[in-house]
N, C-alpha and C positions, 0 to 999 in steps of 0.2 A: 334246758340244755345251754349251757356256758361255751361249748367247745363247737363251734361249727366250722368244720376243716374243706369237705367236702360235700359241693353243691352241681346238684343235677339239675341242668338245664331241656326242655322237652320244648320242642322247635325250633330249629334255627332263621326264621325270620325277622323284620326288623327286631322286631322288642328281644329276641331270642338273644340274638349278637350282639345288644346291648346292653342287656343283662350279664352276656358272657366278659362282655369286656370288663363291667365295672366289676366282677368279680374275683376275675384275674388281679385287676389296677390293684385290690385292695385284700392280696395276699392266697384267696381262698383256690384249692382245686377244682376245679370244672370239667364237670362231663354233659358235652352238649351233642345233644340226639337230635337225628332226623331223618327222613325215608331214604336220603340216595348219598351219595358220597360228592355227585357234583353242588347238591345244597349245600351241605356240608366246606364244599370248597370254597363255595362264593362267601359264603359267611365268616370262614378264615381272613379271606381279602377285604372282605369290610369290617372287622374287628380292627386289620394290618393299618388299614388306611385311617380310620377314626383312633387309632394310636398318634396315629402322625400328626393328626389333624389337632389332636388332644395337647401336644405339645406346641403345637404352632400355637393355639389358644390360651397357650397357658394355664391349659386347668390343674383343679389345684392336688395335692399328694405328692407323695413320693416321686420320682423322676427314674424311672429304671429301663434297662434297653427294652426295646420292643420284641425279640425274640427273647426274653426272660418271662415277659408278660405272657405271650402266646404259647412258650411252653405249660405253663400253668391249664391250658385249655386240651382236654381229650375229645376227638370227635368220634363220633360211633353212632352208626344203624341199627343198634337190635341190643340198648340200653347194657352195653356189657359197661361194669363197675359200678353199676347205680347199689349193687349190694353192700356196696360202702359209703353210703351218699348218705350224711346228716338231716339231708335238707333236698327238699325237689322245688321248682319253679315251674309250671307248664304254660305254655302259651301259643297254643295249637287255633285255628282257626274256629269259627262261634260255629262249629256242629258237635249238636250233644252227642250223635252217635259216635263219631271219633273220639270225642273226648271221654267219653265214658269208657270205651275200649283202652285208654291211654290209662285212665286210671287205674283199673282192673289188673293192667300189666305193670304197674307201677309198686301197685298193691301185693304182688306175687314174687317179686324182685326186692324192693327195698328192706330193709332192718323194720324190727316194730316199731324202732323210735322215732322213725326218717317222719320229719313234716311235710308234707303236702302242701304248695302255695298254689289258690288258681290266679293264675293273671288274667284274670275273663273280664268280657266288657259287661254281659247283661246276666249269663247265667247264673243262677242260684248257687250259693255256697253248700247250702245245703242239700243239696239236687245233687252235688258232685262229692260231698263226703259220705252219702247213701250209700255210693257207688265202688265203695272201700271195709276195708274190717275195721278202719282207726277214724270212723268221723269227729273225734274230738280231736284228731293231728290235722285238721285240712283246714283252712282260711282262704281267704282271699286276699292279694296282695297285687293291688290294680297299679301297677308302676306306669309315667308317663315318656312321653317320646322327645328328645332322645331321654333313655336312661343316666347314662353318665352325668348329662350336665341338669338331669332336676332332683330338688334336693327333698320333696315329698313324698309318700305313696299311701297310697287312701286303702287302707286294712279292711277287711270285712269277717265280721263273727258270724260263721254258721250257726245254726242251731245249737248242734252239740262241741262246737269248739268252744276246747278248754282255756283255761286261763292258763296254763304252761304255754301251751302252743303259741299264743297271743305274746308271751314274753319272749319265747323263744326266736319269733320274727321280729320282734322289736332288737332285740338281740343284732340277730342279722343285717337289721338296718343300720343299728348303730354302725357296725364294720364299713358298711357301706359306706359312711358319712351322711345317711337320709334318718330326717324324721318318718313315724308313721301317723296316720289320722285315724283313729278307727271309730266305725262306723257299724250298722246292723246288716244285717240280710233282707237284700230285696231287688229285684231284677233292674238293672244299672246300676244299684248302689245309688250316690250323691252324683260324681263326676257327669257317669251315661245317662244318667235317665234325666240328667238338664242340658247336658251337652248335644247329644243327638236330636235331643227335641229343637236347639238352638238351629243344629246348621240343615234338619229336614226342615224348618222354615223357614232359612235362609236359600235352600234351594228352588222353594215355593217361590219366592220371589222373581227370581232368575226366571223362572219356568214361565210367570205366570206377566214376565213383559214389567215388574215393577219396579227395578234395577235392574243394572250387569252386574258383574260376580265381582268388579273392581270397586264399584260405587258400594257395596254392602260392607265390602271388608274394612275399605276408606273409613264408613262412616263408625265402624264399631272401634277402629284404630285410634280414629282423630276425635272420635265425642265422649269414647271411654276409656281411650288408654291400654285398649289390648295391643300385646305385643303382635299378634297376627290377627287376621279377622274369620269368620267362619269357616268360611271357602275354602282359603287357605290354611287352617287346619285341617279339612276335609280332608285337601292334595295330599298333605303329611301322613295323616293317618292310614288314609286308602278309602277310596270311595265303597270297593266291594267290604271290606269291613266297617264303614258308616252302613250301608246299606244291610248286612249282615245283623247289626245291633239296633237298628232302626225294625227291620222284621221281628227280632226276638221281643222287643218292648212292645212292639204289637200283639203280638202272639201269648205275651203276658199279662197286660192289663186291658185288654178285648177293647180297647180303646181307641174312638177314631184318631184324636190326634196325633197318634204314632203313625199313623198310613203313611208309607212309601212314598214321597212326591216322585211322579212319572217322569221325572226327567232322571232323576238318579237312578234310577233302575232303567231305563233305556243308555247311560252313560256305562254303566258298568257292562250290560249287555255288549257294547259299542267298545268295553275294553280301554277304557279311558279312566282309568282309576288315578287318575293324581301324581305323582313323582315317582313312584313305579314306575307306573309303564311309559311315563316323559309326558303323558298328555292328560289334563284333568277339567276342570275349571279355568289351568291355567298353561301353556305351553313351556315345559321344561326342556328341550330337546337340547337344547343352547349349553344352558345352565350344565346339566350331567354330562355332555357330553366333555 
């Protein structure tokens, strides 16, 4: 598929509105779904603001008003237009039971030709194109945060996804301005299943009296040259979705080294997920406010 006009967005959380946005940025229609109309609102206002922000930064494209862009976005609870949607993106929270019900509905709605992208951290691609009548239209298409300003996205082949399917997201990405990387099926992929093993040992650390959360990150910044250090992506991503992904690699490869370290799941219990909710590893309260 050459012609991708209109693209279905499913969630509107971080990755959601940033997906929405750069798709807007870069001409395409968007219909971005989610349960309530006040999600839906907040996600408008952070779209409006990371427009703003986009130009203060000078990122790169076209330069067009900020209510031109945001007309491009429909929002909606109960996927009204997705029967015209080329292209689906989902990026609903790590439970399969949701997500499978999303599919299902997606499946019932969409054209035969609409692609299916999962943007999932650990789930199987193939687990989720079962869960459809078009498993050769469903990939994975694991985009990072923020969307707009990375210029990657780590591809993943199901079982039975096709090779159109696979150009046809490469396709998508080109619009975007992003490369893709593709890779096989397997629970994390590449990114999560090195990544999360990264920062549940970096919170071992913390936990276990052998650093602070300042000293870990320091040292991965100043002795390798990461642009942030664990922790601090932790904050970024969301502690309850590290922990979230950190369960499922357990739960997949019956492996101890994926175990939970007790302080991350006592932190998310405690509702301190990171830049979300202003308090992580690291105190935001300042900063967002």
């Amino acid at each position: 598929m050459s012609d991708i006009h209109t693209v279905g967005v499913v969630g509107a959380g971080v990755m959601g509105t940033g997906l929405a946005q750069a798709l807007a940025q870069t001409g395409h229609r968007v219909l971005l779904v989610d349960r309530t109309k006040e999600i839906l609102a907040a996600a408008e206002r952070t779209i409006a603001q990371g427009l703003r922000f986009g130009r203060v930064l000078g990122a790169k494209g076209p330069k067009e008003d900020r209510r031109t862009v945001l007309g491009r976005i429909g929002l909606t609870t109960d996927y009204e237009g997705f029967d015209q949607a080329d292209f689906v993106i989902e990026n609903i929270t790590e439970d399969w039971g949701l997500k499978k019900g999303v599919y299902e509905r997606l499946d019932a709605v969409c054209p035969e030709r609409t692609v299916f992208a999962a943007n999932t951290s650990v789930i199987p691609i193939t687990r989720i194109g079962a869960a459809t009548s078009r498993p050769d239209r469903v990939l994975g298409m694991h985009f990072m945060n923020p969307v707009p300003l990375k210029p990657t996205v780590e591809m993943i082949r199901g079982h039975h996804t096709s090779a159109a399917t696979v150009d046809t997201a490469r396709t998508l990405l080109s619009q975007l301005g992003k490369e893709g990387i593709l890779v096989e099926d397997s629970p994390g992929f590449v990114t999560n299943r090195v990544l999360m093993l990264t920062v549940n040992e970096a919170v071992y650390l913390v936990h276990e009296g052998v650093a602070g959360a300042e000293e870990v990150d320091r040292i991965f910044k100043t002795c390798f040259g990461h642009t942030m250090g664990p922790l601090e992506t932790a904050d970024l991503i969301g502690l309850d979705t590290i922990l979230q992904s950190v369960e499922g690699l357990y739960t997949a490869f019956s492996d101890s080294k994926y175990r939970p370290c007790p302080l991350l799941v006592r932190m998310v219990d405690a509702g301190l997920l990171g830049r979300k909710s202003g308090q992580g590893f690291y105190n935001y309260a300042t900063t967002l406010a």
